[in-house]
N, C-alpha and C positions, 0 to 999 in steps of 0.2 A: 228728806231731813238729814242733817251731815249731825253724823256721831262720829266716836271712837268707839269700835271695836271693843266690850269689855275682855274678849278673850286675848289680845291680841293688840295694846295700847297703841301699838307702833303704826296702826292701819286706820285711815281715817276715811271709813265710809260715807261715800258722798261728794265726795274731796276728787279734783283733778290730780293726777301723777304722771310725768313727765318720764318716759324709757330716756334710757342711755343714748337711744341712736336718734333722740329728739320729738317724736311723734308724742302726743296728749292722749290720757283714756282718762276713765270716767268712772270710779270703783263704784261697783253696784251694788255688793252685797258680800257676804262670808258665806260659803255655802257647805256641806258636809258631803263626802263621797259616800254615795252608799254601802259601799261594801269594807271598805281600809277606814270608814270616818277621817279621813285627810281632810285637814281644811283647806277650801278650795276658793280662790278670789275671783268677784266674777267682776269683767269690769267692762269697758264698753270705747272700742276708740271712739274720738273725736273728731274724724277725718275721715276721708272714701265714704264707701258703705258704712262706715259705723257698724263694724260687725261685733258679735258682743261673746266673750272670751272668756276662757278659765283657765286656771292658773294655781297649783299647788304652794300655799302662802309662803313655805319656807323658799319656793323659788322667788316670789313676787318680792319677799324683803329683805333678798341675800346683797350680799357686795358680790360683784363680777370683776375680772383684769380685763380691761382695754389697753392694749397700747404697752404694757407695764403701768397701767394706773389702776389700783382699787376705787371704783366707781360705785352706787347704786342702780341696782338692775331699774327701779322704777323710783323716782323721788316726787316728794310731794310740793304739789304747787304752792308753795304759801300764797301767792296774791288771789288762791281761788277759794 
């Protein structure tokens, strides 16, 4: 079931997002670090093995520089 995140609007679980360097993953869930409670994105490519990933949300929904370009590290697919 594709929601929004209530802690965290900007994250749309369920939802396809597209990294920078082009590959598709599959957000799976917000998940809590046991010990710092850091919320943690679990998500899942969509390619190879489909190996399934974690990810510190403030990394998951930062801007990065490519090139000299302010990019998003992971954007969401709107056609998905």
């Amino acid at each position: 079931m594709s929601h929004v995140d209530e802690d965290n609007p900007t994250l749309a679980v369920g939802k396809k997002y597209r990294h920078y360097k082009g590959n598709e993953y599959l957000v799976l869930h917000v998940a809590k670090h046991t010990e710092t409670l850091e919320e943690l994105v679990v998500y899942q490519a969509l390619y190879g093995e489909r190996g399934i990933w974690a990810r510190p949300l403030s990394m998951f929904t930062e801007k990065i520089t490519v090139d000299g370009k302010e990019v998003d590290r992971f954007k969401l697919n709107e056609g998905c």
